[in-house]
Structure formats: C-alpha cells, structure tokens
Backbone as JSON, one array per atom type, in Angstrom:
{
  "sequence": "XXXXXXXXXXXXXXXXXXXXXXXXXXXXXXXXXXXXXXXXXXXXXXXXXXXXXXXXXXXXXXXXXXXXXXXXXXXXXXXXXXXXXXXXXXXXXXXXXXXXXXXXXXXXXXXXXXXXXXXXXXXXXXXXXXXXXXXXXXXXXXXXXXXXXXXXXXXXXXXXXXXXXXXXXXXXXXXXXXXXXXXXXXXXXXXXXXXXXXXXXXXXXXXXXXXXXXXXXXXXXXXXXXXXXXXXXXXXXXXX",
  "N": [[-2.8, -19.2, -14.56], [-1.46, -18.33, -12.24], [1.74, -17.21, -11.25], [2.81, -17.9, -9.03], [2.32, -19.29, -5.49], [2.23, -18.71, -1.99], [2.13, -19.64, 1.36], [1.84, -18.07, 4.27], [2.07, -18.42, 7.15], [0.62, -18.12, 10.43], [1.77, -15.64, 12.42], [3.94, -16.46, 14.96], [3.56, -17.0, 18.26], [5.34, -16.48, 20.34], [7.62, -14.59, 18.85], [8.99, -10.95, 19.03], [6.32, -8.83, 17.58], [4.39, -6.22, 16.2], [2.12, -5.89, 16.88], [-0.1, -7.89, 18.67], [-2.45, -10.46, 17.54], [-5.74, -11.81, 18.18], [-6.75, -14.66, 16.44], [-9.69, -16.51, 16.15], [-11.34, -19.39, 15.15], [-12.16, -18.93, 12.03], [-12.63, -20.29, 9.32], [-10.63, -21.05, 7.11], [-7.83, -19.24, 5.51], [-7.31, -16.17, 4.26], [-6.58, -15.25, 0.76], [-4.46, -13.33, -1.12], [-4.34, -12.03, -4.24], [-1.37, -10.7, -5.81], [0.8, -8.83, -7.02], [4.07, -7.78, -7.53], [5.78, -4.5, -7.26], [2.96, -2.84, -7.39], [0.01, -2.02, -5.71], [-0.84, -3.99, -4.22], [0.82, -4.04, -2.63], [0.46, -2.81, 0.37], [-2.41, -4.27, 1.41], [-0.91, -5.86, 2.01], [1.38, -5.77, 3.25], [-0.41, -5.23, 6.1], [-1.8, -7.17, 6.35], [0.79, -8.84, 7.29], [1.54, -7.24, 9.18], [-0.36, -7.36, 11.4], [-0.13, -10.3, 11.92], [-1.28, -11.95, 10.85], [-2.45, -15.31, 9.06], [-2.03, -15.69, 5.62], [-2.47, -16.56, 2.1], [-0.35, -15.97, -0.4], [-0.7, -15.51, -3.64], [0.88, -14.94, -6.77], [0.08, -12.73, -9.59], [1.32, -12.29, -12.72], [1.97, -9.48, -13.88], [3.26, -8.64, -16.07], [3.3, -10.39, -17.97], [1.02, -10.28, -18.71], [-1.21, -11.78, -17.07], [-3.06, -11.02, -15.82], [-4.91, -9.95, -17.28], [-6.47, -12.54, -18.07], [-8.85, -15.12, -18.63], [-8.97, -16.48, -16.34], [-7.89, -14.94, -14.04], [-9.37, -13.06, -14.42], [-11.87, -13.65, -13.6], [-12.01, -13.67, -11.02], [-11.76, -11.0, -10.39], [-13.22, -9.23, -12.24], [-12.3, -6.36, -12.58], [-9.72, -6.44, -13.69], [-7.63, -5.31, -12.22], [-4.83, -5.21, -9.98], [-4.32, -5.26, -6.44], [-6.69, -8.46, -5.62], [-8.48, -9.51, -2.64], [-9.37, -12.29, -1.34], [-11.64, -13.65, 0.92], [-12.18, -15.43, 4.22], [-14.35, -16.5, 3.99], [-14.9, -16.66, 1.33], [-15.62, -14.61, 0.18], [-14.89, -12.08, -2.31], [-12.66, -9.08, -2.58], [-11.97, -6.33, -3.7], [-9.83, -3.33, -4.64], [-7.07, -1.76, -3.32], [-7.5, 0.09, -0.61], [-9.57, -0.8, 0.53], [-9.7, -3.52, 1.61], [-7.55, -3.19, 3.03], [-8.93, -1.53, 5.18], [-10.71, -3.36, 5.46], [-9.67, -5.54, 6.52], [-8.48, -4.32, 9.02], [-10.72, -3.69, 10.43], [-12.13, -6.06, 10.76], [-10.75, -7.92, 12.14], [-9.37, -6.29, 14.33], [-7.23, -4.39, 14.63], [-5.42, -2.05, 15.3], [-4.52, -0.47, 13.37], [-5.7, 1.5, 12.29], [-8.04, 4.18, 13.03], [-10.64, 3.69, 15.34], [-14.11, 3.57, 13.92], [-16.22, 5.97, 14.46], [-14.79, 7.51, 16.91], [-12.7, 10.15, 17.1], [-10.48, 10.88, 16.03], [-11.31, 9.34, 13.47], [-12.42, 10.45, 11.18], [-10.24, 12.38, 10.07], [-8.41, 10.1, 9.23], [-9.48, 9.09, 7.59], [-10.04, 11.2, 5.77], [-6.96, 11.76, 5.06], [-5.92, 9.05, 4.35], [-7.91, 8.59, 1.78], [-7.04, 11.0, -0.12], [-4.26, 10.19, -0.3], [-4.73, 7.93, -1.71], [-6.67, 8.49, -3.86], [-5.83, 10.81, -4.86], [-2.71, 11.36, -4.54], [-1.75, 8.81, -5.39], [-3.05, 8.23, -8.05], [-1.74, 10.01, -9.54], [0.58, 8.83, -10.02], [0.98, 7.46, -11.89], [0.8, 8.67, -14.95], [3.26, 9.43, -14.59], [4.83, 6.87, -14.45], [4.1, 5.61, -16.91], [3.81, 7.4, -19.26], [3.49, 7.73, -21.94], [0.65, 6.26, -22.53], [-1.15, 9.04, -21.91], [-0.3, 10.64, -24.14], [-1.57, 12.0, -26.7], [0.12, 11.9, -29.16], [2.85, 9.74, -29.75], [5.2, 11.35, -29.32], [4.74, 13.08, -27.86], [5.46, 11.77, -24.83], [7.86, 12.4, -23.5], [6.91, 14.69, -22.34], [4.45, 15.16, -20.9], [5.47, 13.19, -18.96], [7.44, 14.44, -18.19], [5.6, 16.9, -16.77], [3.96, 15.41, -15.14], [5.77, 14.71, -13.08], [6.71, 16.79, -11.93], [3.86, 17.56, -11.33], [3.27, 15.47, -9.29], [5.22, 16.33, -7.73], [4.27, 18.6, -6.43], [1.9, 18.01, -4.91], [3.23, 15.9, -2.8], [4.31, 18.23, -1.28], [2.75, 19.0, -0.68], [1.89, 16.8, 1.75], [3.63, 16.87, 2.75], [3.59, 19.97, 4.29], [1.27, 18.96, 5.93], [2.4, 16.87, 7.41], [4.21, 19.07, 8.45], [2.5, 20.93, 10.31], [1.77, 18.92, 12.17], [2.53, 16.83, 15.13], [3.94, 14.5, 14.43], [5.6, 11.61, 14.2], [4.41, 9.92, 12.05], [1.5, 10.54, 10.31], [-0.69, 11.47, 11.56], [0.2, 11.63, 14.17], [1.82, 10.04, 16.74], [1.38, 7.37, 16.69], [1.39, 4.56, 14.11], [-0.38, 4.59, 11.21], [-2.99, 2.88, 8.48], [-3.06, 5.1, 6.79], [0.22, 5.79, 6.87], [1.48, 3.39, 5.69], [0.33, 3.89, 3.24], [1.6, 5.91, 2.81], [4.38, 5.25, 2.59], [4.59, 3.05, 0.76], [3.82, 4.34, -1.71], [5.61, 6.53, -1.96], [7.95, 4.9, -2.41], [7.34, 4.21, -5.2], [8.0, 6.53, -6.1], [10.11, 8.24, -9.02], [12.13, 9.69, -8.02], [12.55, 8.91, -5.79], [14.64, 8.79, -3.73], [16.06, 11.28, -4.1], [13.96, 13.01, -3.25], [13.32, 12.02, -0.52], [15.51, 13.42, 0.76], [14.89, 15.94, 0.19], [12.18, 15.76, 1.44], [11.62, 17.26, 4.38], [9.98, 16.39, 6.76], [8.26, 14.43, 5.17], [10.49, 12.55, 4.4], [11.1, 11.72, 7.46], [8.82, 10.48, 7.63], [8.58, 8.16, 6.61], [10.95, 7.3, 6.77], [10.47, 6.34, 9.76], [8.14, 4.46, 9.86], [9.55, 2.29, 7.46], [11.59, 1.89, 9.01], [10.3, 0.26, 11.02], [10.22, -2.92, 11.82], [9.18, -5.8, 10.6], [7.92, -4.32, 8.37], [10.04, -3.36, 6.8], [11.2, -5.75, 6.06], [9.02, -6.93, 4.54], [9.13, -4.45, 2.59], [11.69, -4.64, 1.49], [11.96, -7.35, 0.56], [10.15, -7.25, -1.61], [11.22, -5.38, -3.22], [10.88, -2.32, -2.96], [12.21, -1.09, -1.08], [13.77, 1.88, -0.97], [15.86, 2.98, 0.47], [19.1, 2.72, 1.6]],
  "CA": [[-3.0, -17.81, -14.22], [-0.3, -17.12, -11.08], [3.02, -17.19, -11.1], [3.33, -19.12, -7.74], [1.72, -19.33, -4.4], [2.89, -18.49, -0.67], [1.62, -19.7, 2.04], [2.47, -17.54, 4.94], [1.41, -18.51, 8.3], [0.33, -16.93, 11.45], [3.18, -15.4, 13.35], [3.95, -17.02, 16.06], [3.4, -15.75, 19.72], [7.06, -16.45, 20.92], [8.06, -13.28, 18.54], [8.41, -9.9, 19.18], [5.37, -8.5, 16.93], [4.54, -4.99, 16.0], [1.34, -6.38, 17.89], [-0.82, -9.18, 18.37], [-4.06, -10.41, 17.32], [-6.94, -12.87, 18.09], [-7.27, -15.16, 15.79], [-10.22, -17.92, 16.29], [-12.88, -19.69, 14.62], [-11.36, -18.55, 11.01], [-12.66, -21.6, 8.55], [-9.44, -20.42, 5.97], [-6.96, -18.2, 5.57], [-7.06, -15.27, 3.31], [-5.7, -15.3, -0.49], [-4.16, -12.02, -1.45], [-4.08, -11.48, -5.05], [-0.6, -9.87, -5.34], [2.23, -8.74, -8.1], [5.32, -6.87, -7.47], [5.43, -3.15, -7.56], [1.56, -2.59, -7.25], [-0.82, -1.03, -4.41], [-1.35, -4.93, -3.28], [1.95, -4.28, -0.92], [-0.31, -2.37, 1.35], [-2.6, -4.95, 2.19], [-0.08, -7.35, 2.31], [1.58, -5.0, 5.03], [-1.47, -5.15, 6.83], [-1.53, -9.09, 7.07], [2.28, -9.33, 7.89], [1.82, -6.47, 10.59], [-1.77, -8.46, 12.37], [0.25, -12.12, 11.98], [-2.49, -12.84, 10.12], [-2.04, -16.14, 7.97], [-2.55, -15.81, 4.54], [-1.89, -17.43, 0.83], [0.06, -14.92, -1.37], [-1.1, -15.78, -5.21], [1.21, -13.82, -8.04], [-0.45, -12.27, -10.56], [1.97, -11.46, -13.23], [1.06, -8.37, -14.36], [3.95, -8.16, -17.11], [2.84, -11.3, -18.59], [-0.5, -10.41, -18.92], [-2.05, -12.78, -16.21], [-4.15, -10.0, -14.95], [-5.74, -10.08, -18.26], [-6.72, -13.57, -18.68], [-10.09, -15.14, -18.27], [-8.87, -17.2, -14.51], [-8.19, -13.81, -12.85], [-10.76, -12.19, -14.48], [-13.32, -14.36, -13.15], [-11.88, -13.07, -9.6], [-11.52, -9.68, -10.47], [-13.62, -8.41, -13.63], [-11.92, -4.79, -13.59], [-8.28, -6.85, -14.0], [-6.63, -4.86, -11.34], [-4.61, -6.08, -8.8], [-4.79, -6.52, -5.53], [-7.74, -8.68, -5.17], [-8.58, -10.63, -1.47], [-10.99, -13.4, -1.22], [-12.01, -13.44, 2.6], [-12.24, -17.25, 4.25], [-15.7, -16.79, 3.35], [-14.97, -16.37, 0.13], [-15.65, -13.15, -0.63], [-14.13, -11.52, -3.28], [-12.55, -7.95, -2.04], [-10.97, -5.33, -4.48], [-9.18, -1.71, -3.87], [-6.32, -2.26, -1.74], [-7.73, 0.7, 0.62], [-10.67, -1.11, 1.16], [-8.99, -4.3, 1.43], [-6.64, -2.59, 4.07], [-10.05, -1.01, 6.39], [-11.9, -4.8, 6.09], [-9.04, -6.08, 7.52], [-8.53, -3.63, 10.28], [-11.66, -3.42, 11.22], [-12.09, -7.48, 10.99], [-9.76, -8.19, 13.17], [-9.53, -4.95, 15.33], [-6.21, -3.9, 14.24], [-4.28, -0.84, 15.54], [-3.65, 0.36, 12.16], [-6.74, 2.3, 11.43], [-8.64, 4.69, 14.45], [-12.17, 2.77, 15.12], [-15.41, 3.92, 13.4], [-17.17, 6.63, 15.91], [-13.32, 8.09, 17.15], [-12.36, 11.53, 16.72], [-9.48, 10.54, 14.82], [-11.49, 8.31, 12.11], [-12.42, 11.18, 9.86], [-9.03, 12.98, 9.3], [-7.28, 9.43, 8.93], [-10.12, 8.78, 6.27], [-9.43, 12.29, 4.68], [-5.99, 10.98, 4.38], [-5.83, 8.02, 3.3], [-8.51, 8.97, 0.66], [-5.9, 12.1, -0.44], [-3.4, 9.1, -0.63], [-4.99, 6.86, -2.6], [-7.24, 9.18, -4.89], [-4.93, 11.88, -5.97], [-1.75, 10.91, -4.77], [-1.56, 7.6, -6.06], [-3.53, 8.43, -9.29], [-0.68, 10.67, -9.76], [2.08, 8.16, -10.1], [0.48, 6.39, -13.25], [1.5, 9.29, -16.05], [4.67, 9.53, -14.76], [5.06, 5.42, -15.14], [3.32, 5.51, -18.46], [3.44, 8.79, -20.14], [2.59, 7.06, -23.25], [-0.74, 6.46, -22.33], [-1.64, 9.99, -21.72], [-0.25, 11.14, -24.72], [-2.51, 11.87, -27.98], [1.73, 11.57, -29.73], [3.88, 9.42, -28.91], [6.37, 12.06, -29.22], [4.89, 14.19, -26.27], [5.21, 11.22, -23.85], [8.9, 13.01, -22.22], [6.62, 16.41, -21.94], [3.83, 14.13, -20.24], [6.09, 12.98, -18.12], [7.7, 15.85, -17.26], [4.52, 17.98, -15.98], [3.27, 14.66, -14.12], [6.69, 14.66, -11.9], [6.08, 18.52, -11.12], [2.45, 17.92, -10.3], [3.6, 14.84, -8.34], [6.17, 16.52, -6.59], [3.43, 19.51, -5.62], [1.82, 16.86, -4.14], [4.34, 15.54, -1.98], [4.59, 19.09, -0.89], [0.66, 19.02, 0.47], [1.78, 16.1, 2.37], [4.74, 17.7, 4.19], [3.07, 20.63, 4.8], [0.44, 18.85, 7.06], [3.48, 16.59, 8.53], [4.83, 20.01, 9.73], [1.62, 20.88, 10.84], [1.62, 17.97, 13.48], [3.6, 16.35, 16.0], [4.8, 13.56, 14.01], [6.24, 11.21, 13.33], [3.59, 9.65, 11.61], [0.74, 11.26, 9.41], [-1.61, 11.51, 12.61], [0.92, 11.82, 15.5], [3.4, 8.98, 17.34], [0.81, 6.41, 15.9], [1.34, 4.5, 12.7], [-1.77, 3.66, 10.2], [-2.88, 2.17, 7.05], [-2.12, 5.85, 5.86], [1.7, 6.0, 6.7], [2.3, 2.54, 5.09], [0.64, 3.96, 2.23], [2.89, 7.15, 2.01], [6.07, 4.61, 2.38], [4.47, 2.28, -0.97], [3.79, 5.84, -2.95], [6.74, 7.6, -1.97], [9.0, 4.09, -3.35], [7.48, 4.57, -6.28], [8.39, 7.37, -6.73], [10.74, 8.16, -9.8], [13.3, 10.2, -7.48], [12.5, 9.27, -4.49], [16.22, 9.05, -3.03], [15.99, 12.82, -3.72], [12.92, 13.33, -2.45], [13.24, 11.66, 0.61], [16.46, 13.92, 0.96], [14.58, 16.9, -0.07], [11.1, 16.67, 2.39], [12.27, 16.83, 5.65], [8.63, 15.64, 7.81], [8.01, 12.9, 4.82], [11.27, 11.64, 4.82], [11.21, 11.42, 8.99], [7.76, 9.18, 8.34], [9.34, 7.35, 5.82], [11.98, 6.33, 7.85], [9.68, 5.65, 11.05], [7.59, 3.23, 9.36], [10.24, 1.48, 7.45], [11.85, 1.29, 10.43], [9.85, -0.9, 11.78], [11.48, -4.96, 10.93], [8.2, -6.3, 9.49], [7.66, -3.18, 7.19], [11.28, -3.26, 6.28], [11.62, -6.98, 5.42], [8.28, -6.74, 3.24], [8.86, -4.0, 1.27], [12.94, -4.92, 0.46], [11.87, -8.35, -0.54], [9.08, -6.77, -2.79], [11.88, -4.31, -4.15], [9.93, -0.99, -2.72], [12.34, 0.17, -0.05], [14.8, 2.73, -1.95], [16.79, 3.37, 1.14], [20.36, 2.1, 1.47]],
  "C": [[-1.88, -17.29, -13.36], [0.44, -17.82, -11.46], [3.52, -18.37, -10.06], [2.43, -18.44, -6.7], [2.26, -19.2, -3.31], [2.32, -18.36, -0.28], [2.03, -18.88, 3.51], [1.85, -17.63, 6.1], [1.29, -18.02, 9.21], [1.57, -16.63, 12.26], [2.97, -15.71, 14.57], [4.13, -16.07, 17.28], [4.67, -15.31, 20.47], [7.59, -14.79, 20.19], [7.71, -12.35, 18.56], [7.94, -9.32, 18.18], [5.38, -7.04, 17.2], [2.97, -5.14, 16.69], [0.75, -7.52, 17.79], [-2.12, -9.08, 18.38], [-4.63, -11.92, 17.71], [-6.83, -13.61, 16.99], [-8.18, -16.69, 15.77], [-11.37, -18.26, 15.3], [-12.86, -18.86, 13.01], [-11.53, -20.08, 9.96], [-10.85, -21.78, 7.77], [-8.61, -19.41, 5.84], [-7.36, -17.26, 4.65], [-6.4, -15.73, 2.39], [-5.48, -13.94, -0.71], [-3.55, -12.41, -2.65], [-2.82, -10.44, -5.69], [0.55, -10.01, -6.99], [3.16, -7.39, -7.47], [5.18, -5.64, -8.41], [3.64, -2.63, -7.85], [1.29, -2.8, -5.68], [-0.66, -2.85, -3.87], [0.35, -5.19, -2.06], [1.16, -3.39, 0.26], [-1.42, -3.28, 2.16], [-1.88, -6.55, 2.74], [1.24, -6.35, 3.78], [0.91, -5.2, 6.54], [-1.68, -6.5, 7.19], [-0.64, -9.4, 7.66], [1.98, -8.63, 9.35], [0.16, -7.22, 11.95], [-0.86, -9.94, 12.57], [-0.65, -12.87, 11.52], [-2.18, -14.41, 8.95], [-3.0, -15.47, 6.81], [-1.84, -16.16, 3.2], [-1.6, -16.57, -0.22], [-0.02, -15.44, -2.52], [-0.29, -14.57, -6.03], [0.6, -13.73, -8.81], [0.54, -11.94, -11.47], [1.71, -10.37, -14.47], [1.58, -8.1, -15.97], [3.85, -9.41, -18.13], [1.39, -11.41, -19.31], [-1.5, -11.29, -18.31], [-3.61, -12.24, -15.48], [-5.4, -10.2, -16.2], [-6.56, -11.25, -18.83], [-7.74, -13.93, -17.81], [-9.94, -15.47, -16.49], [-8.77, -15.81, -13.38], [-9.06, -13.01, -13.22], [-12.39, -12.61, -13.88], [-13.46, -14.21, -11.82], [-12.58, -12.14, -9.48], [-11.99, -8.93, -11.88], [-13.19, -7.13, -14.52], [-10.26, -5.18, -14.14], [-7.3, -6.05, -13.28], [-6.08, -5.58, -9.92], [-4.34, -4.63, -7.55], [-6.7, -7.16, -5.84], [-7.79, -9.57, -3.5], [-9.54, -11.73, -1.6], [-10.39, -13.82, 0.27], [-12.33, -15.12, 2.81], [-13.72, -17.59, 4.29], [-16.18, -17.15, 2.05], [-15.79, -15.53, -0.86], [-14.63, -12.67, -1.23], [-13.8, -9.9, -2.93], [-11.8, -7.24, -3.2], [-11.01, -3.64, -4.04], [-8.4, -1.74, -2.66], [-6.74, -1.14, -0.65], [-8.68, -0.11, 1.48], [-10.21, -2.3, 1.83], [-8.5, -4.26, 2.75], [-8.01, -2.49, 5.27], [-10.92, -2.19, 6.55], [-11.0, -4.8, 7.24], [-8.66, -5.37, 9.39], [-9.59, -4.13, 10.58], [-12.19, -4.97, 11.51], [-11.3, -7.88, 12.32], [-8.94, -7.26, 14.35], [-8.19, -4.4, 15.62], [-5.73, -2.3, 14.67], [-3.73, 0.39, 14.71], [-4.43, 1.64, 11.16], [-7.5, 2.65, 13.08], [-9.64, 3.88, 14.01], [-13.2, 3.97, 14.53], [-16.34, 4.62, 14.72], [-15.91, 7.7, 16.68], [-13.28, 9.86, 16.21], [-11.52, 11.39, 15.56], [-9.63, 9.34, 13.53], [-11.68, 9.49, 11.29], [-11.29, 12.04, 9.64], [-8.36, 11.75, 9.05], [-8.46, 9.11, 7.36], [-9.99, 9.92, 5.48], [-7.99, 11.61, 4.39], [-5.67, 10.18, 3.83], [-6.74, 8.16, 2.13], [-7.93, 9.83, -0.5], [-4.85, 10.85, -1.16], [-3.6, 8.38, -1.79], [-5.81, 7.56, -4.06], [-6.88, 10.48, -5.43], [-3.44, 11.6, -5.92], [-0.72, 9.55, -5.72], [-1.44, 7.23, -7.34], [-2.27, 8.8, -9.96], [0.64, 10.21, -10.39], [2.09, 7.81, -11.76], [1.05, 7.26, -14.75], [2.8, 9.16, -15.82], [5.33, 7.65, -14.9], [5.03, 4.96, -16.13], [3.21, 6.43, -19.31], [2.84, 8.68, -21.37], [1.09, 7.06, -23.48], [-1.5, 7.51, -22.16], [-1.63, 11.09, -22.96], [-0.67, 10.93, -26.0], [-0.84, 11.44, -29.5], [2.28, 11.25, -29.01], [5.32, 10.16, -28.42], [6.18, 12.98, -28.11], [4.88, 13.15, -25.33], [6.32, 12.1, -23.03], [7.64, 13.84, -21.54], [5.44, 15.84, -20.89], [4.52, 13.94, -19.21], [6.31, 13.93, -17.21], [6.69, 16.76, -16.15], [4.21, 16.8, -15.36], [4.53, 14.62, -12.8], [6.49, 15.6, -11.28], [4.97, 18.1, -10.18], [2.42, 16.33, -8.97], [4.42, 15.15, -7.1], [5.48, 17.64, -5.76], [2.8, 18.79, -4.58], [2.18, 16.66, -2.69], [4.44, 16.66, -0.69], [3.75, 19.48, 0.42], [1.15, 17.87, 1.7], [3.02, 16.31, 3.17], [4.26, 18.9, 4.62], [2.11, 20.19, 6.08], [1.4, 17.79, 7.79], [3.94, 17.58, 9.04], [3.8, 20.31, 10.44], [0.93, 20.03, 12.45], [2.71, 17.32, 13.98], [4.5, 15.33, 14.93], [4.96, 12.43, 14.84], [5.58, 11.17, 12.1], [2.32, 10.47, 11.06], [-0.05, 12.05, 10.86], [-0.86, 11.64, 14.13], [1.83, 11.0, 15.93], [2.42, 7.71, 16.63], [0.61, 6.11, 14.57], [0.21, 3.84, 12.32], [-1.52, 3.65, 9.34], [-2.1, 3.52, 6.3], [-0.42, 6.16, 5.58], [1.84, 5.0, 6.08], [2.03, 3.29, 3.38], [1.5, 5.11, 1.53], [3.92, 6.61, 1.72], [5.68, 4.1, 0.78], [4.55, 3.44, -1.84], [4.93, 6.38, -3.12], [8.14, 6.51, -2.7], [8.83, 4.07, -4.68], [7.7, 5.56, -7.22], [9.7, 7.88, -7.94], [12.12, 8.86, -9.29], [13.27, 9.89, -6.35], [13.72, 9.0, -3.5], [16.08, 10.67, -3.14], [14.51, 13.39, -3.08], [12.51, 13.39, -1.01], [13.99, 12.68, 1.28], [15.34, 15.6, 1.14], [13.12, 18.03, 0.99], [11.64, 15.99, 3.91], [11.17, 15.68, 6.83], [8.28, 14.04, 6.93], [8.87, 12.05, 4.83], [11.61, 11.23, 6.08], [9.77, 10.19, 8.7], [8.0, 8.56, 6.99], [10.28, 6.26, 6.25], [11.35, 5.57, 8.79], [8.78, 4.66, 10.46], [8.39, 2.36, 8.28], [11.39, 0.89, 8.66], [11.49, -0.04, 11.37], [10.11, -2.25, 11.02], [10.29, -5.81, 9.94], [7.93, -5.34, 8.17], [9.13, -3.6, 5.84], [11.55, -4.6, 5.84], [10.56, -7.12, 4.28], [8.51, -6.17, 1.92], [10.62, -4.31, 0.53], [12.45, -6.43, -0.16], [10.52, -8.35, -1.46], [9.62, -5.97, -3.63], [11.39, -2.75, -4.17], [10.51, -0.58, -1.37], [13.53, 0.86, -0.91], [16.13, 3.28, -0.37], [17.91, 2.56, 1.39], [20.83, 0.88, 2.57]]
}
C-alpha cells in the first residue's frame, strides 16, 4: 500500500521551537496518512510545529494506493490525509485532524473552546476548507467537471476567476484587521491553511504579487523555519 514510512521524532528541547509541548504517558506515536501535494500538509504542519513525534506513511495517490483495499480498510472514503491516534483511532478531514490535535495537546494554534476568538477562527477555517479549498479541484481537474471533454479549458477558465474572487474575500477581511495573520499577530491552523491553498494555487507567484494583506500572511507564516522547511521539502512553497 505506502510508498515508504518516516519516522519523525519528538523535537528535542535543546532547539529553538515555534513552541513547546508536554508530552507524557503517550502509549505510540501518531501515523499520518500522507501524499505530496494534498490537504495532509496541514496536519503534518501541526505535528512538526507541537514537536510532536509521529510516523509519516505515503500514500501514493498517483499510483492508485489510495484506492486499494490496505488503505481502504483505514480510510473507506479513499481520501487522504488519514491519522490513527496512539489509541488507534482512525481520524479523517485534515481540519479535523488539525483541531484533535490542538486541542489534544493544548496547542497555540487554534483559540480554546469557550474564547471569544474560537468562533470567527472556526468561521474561517470552515470558509478555508469548505469553499476555498473545494475551489481548487476544477481548476486541477477540469475534466471532471466537464459533460465534453472539449469544455475542460472553459471549465477551467471560470474556476480560476471564481477562485481568484475568492482570494479576494480573503484579503478583504486581512485589510479589515491588524494582521499579520488571519486573526491578528497570532498564527493558527487557519493561516497554515491559507499558505497550503494559496501554493496550490495555479498562479500563485502572481497572486501573491497581486494581494497585498494575503501575500504579507503568506510570507509571515512561511517565514517561520519549521513551516518553511515542511512545505519546500513537500514542494508547496512557490516563493523564491
């Protein structure tokens, strides 16, 4: 079924961390379910940035591994990411995925449950993940949307527009607030996932160029050395 395995262990205390965490009384590590260019770089963000150990499993998606009975017996809908928890629970939807783990391990990267600032970061990241995200998939695949294969360009075409309207919604409420970050000087699960969305994006060198507030929290969370070593050796930072 995978590709290969990586074991990635807890970051050690000696280095400077984007913070630190607890970790005791933990039978197992985490497995993260993971293939290149897919949502599972978000909770694999979210492990690197805790120091969390955990066992990176490829899925290869372009092989058809996703499709075959061993990961289907994980993951029944065949999408990746999946987690299995050192309980061995089975977790799917990298948002959700992303808010166990916060909230497991009391992570920084998501406001707490009861907080003023939990229901606009959950409007956002919800925005993120259920229209923005959605969004990407015609313009990756146009094929699939189209009843002729001959309208896939035109497919295309109107999904970059209504992607790039989009984009637009999400600099509008970066001017709207202080900044950097979606929510203010603090980064969460939602800024990593504007950085993963916005790499996949099909222009996003001009894009970045083009929105001034998303390309400032673009930068500020690749910025940071764990972000920035993840997503270039996943092939998802587009900046130079």
């Amino acid at each position: 079924m995978c590709a290969g395995r990586d074991v990635v262990p807890a970051m050690p205390t000696t280095l400077l961390c984007f913070f630190s965490v607890a970790r005791e009384g933990s039978p197992t590590m985490c497995k993260l379910y993971w293939c290149r260019g897919t949502a599972a770089l978000a909770p694999q963000l979210v492990l690197e940035l805790g120091g969390l150990p955990y066992e990176k499993i490829t899925v290869e998606t372009r092989k058809g591994e996703h499709r075959k009975a061993a990961y289907l017996a994980i993951n029944p809908k065949g999408f990746i990411p999946a987690l299995q928890t050192p309980e061995g629970q089975i977790l799917t939807e990298a948002a959700a995925i992303c808010l166990y783990l916060c909230e497991r391990h009391a992570l920084p990267l998501a406001p707490a449950p009861g907080t003023e600032a939990r229901g606009p970061f959950l409007s956002l990241l919800v925005f993120l993940t259920n229209t923005l995200q959605t969004a990407c998939k015609p313009c990756d695949f146009p094929e699939r949307f189209a009843l002729d294969p001959a309208d896939a360009p035109r497919v295309r075409a109107w999904a970059v527009a209504r992607l790039d309207d989009l984009w637009r919604m999400v600099e509008d409420h970066l001017f709207s607030g202080p900044g950097p970050f979606l929510q203010g000087p603090e980064m969460t699960v939602a800024d990593l996932y504007l950085a993963m969305v916005m790499a996949w994006h099909p222009r996003a060198h001009d894009r970045l160029a083009e929105l001034e507030r998303v390309g400032g929290c673009f930068e500020a969370v690749t910025a940071e050395p764990t972000v920035a070593r993840v997503m270039r050796a996943s092939g998802n930072l587009p900046l130079g």
